[in-house]
Backbone as ProteinMPNN parsed JSONL, in Angstrom:
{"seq_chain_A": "XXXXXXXXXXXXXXXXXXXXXXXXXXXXXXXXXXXXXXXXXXXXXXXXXXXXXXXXXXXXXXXXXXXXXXXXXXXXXXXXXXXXXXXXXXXXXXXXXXXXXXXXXXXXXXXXXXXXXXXXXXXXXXXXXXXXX", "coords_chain_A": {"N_chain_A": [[40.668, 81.801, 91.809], [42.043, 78.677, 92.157], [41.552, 75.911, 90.692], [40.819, 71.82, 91.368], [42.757, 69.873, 90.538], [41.164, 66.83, 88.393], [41.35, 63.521, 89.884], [41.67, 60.205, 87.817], [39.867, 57.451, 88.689], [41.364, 54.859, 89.693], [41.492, 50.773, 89.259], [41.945, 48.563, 91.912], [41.502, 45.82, 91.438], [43.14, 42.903, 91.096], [44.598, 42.088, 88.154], [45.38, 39.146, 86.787], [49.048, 37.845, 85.201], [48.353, 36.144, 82.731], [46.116, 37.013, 82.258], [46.853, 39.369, 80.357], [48.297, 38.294, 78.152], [50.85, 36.053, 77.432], [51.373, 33.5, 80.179], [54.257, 33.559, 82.441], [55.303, 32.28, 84.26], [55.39, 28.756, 85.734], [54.153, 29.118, 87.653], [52.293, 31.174, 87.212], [50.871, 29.216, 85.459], [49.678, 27.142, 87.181], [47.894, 28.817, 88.76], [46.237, 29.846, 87.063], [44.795, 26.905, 86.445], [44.364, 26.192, 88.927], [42.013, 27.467, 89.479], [40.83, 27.125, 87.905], [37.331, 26.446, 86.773], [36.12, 22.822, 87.234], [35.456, 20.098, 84.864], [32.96, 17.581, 83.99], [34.691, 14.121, 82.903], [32.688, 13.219, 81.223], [31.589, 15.713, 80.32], [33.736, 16.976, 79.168], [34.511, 14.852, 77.002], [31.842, 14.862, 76.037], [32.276, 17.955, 75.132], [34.392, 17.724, 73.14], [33.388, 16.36, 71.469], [31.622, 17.457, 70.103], [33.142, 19.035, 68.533], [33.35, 17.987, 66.368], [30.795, 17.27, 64.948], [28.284, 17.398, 62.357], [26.871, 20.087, 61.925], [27.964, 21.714, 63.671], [30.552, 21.734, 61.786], [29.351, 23.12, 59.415], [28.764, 25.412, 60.463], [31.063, 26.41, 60.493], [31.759, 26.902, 57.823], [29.357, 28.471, 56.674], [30.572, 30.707, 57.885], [32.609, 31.175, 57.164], [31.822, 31.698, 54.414], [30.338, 33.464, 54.318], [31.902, 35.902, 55.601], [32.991, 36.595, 53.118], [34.162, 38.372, 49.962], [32.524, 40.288, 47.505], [33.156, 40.228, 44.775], [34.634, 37.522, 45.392], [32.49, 35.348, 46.347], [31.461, 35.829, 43.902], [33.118, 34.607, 42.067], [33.131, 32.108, 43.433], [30.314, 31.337, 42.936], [30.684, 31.631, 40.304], [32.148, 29.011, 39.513], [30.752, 27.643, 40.778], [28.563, 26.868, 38.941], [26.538, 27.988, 39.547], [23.891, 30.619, 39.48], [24.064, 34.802, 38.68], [22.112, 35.78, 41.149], [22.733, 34.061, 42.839], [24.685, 35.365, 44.028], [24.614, 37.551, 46.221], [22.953, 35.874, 47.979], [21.731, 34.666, 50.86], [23.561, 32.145, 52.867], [22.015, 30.254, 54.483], [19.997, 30.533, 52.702], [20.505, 28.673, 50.528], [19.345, 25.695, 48.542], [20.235, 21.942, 49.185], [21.111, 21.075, 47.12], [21.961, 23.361, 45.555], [24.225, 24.179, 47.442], [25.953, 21.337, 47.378], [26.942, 22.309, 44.733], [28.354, 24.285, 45.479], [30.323, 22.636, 46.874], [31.188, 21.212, 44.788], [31.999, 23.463, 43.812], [34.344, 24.857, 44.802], [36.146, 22.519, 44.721], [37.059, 22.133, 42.384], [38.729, 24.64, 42.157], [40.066, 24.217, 43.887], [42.006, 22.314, 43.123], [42.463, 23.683, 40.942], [44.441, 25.295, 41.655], [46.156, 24.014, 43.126], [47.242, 22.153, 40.659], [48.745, 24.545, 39.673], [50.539, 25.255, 41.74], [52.146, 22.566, 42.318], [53.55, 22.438, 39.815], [54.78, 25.235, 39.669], [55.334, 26.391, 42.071], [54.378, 27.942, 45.521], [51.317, 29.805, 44.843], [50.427, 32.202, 45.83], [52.868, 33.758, 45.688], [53.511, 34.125, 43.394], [53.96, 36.506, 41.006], [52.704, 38.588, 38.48], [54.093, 39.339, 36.461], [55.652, 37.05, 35.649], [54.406, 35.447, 34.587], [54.085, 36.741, 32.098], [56.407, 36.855, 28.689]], "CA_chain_A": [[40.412, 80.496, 92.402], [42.15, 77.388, 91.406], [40.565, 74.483, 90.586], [41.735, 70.847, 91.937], [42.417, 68.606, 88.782], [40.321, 65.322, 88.666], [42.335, 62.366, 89.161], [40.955, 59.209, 87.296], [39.792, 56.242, 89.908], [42.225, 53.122, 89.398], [41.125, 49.959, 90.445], [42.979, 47.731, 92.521], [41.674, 44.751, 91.199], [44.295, 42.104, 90.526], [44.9, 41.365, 87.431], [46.544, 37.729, 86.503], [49.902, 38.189, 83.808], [47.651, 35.464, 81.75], [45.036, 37.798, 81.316], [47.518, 40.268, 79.582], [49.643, 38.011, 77.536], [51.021, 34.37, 77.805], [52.166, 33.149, 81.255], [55.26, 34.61, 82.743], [56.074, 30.933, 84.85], [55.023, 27.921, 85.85], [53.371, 29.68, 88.986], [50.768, 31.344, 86.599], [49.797, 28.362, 84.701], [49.034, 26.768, 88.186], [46.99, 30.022, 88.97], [44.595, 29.262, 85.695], [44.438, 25.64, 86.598], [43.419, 25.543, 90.224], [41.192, 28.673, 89.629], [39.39, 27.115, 86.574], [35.954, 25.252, 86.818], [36.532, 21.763, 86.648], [34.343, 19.617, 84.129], [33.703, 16.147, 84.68], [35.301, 13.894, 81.626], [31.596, 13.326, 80.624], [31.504, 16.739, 79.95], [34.703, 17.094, 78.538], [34.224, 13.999, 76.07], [31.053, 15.573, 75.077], [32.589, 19.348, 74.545], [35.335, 17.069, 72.066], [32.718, 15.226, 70.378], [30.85, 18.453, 69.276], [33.53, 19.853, 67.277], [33.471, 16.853, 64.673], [29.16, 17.512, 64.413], [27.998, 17.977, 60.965], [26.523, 21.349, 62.31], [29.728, 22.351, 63.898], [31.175, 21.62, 60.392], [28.201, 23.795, 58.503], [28.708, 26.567, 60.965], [32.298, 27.191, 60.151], [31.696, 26.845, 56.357], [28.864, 29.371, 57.013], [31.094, 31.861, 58.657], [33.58, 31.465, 56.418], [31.5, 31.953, 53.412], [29.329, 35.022, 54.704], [33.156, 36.757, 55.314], [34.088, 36.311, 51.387], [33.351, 39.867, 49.633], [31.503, 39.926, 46.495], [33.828, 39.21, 44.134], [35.009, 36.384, 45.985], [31.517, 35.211, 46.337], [30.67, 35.909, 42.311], [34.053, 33.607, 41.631], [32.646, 30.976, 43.67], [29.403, 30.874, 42.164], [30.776, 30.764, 38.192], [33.043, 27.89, 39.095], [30.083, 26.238, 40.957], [27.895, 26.958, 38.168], [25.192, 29.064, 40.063], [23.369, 32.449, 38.587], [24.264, 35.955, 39.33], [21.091, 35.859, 42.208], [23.184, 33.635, 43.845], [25.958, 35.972, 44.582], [23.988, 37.814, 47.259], [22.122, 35.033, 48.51], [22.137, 34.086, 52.215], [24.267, 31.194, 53.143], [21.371, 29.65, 54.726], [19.22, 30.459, 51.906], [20.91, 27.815, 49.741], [19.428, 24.545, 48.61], [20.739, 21.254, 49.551], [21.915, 21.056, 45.536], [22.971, 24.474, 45.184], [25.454, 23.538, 48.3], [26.533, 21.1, 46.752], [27.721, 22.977, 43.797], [29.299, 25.19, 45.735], [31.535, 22.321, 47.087], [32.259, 21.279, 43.893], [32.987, 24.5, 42.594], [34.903, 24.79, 45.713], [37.452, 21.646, 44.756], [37.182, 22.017, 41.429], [39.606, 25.608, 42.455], [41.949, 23.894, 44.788], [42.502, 21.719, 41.937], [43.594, 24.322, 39.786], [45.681, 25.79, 42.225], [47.538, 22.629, 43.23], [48.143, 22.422, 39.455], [50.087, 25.606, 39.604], [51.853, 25.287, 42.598], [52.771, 21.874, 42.563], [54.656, 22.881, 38.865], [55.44, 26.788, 39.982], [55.224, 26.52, 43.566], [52.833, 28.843, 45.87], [50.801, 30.793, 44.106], [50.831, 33.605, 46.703], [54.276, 34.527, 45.448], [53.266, 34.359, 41.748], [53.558, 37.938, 40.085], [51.917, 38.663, 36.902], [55.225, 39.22, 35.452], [56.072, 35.416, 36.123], [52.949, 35.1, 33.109], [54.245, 37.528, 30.156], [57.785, 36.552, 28.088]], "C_chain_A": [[41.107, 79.42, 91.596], [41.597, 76.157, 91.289], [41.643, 73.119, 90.762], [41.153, 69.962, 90.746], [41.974, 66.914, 89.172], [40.928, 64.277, 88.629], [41.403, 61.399, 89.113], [40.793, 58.356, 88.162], [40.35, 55.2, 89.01], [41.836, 52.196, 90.373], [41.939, 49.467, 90.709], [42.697, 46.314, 92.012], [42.719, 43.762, 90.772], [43.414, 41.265, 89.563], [45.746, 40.138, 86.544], [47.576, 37.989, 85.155], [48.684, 36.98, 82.899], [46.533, 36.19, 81.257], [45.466, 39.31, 80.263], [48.392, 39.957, 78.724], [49.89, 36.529, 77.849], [51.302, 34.83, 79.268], [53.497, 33.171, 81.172], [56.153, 33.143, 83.272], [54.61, 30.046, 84.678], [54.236, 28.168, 86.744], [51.517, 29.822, 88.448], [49.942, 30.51, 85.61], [48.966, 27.746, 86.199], [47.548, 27.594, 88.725], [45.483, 29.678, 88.299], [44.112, 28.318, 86.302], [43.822, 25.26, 87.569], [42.483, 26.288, 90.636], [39.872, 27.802, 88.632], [37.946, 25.885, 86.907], [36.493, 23.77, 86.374], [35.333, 21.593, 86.335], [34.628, 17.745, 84.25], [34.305, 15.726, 83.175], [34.109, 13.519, 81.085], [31.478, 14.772, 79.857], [32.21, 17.417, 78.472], [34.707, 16.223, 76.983], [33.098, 15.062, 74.829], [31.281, 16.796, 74.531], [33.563, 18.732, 73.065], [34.531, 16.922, 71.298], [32.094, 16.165, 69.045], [31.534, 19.396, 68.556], [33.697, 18.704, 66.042], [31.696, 16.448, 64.618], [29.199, 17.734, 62.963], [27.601, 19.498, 61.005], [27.352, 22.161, 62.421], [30.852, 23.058, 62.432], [30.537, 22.847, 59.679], [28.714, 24.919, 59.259], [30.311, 27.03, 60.961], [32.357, 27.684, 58.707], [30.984, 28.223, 56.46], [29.481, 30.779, 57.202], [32.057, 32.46, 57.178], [33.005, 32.591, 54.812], [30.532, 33.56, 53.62], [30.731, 35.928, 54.967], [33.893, 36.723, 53.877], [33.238, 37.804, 50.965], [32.864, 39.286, 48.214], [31.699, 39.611, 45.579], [34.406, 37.749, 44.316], [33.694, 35.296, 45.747], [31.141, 34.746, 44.609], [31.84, 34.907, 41.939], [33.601, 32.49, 41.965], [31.544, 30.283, 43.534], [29.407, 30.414, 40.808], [31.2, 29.224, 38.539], [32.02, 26.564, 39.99], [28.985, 25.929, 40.049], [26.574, 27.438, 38.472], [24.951, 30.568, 39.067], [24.076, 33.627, 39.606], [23.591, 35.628, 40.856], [22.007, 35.358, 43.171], [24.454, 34.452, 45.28], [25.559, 36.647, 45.861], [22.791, 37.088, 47.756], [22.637, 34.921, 49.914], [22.429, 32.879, 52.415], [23.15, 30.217, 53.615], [19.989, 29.552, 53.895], [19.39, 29.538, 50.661], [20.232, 26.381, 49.701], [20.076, 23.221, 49.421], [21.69, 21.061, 47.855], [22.648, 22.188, 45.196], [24.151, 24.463, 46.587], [26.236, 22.584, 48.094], [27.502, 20.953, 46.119], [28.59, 23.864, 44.0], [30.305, 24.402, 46.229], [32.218, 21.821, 46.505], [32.929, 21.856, 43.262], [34.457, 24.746, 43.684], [36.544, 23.827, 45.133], [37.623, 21.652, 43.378], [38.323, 23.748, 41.251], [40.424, 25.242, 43.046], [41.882, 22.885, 43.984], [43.148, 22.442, 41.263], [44.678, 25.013, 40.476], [46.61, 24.658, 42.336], [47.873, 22.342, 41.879], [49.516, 23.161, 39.471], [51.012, 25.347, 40.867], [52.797, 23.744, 42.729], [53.874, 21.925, 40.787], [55.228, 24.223, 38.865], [55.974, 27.686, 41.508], [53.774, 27.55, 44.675], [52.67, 30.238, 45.307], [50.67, 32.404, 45.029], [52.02, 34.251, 46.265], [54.426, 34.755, 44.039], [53.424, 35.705, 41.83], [53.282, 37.795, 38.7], [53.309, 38.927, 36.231], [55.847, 37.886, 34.658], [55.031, 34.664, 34.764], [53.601, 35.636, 31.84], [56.124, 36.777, 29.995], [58.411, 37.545, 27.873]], "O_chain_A": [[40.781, 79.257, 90.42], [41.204, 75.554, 92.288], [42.838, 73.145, 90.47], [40.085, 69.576, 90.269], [42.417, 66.128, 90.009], [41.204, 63.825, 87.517], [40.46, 61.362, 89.903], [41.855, 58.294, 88.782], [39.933, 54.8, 87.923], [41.755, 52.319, 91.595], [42.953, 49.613, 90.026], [43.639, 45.531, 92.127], [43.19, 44.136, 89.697], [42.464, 40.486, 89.642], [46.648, 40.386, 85.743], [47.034, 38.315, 84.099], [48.044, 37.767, 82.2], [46.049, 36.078, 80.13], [44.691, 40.046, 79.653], [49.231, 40.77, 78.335], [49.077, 35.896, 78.523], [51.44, 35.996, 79.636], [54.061, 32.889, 80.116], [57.292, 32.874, 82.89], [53.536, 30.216, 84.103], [53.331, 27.335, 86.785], [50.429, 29.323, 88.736], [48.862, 30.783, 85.087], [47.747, 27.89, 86.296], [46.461, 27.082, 88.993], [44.34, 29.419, 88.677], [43.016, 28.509, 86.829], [42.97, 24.371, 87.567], [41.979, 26.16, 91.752], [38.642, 27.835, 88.638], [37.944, 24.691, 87.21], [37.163, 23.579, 85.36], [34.345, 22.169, 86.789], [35.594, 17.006, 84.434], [34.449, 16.59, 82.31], [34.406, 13.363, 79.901], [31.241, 14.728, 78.65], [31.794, 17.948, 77.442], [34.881, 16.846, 75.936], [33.235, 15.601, 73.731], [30.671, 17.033, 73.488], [33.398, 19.317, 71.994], [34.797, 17.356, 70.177], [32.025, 15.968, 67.832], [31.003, 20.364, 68.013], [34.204, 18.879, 64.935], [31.387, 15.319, 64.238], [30.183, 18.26, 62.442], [28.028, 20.18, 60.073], [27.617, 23.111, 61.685], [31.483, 24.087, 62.187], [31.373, 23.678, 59.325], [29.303, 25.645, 58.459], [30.615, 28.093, 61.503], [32.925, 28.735, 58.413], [31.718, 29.207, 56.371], [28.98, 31.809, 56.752], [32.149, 33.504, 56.532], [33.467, 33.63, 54.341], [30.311, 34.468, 52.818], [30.596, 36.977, 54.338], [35.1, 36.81, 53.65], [32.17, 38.232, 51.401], [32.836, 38.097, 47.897], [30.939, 38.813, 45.032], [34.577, 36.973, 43.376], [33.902, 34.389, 44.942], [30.694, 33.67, 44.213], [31.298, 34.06, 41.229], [33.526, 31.643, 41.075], [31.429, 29.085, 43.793], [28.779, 29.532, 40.221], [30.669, 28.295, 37.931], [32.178, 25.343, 40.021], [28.397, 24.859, 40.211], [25.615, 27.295, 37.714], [25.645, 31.226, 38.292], [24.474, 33.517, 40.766], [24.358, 35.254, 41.743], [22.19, 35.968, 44.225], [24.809, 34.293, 46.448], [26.277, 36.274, 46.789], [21.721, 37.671, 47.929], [23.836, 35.062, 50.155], [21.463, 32.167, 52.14], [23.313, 29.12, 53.079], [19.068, 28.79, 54.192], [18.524, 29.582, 49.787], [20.427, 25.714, 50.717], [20.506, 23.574, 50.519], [22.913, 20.936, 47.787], [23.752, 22.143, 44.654], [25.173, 25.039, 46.213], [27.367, 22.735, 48.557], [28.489, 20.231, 46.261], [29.424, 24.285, 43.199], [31.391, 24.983, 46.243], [33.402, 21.63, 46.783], [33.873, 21.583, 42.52], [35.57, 24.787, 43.158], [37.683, 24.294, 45.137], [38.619, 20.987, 43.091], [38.675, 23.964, 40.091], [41.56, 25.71, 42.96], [41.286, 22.137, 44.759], [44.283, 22.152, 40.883], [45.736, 25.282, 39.907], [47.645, 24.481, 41.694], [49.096, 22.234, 41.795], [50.69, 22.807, 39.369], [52.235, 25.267, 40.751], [53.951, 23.753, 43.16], [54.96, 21.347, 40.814], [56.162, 24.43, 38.09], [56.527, 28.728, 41.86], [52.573, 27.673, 44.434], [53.357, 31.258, 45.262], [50.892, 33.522, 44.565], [52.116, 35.446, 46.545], [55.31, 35.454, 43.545], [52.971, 36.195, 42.864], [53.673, 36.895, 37.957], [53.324, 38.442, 35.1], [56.321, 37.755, 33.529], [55.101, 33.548, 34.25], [53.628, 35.049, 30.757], [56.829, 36.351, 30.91], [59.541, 37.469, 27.389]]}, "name": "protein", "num_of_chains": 1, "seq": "XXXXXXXXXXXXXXXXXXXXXXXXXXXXXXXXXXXXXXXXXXXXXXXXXXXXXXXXXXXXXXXXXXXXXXXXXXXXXXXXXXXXXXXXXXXXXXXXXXXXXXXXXXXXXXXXXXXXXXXXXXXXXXXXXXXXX"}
């Protein structure tokens, strides 16, 4: 007996080139544009307004700082002058003072970098060789 091999179901849905990649013309930006929900400029104003929030602000810092690994983390506690404890602390478990300290330890590092690079250039391209004589 042979057996009849399973072919996979493909849909037909159409899919727009913008949803696979930039736009191809001027056709498929139109496509987006007269497809997309309009908002009134009340709306719009207010979607603007709420990326310059203090919250907004906090919740990128947040992100940022909960993606730093643990050395990263333990660097940015010496130079803000926090304890070990702090190093695995939760971002939202921080004072209003120990936040702070973390944004002065914060500028008190892009200080020392802009040292070096504005007399060695960017430090990304430093090698430790570039240190010994």
């Amino acid at each position: 007996m042979s057996q009849t091999a399973l072919k996979p179901q493909t849909h037909s849905a159409e899919v727009h080139p913008f949803l696979r990649g930039q736009p191809k013309s001027v056709a498929d930006v139109h496509v987006v544009t007269t497809n997309a929900p309009k908002k009134s400029a009340l709306e719009s104003i207010a979607a603007a307004k709420s990326l310059f929030t203090h919250e907004h602000k906090r919740n990128k810092l947040k992100l940022v700082y909960c993606t730093l690994d643990e050395e990263q983390r333990r660097m940015l506690c010496f130079c803000a002058g926090l304890k070990q404890l702090h190093v695995s602390m939760s971002f939202d478990d921080f004072t209003q003072e120990e936040a702070a300290k973390i944004a002065t330890g914060l500028k008190m590092m892009a200080g020392v970098v802009t040292r070096f690079e504005n007399m060695a250039g960017p430090v990304g391209r430093l090698n430790p060789s570039n240190f010994c004589s």
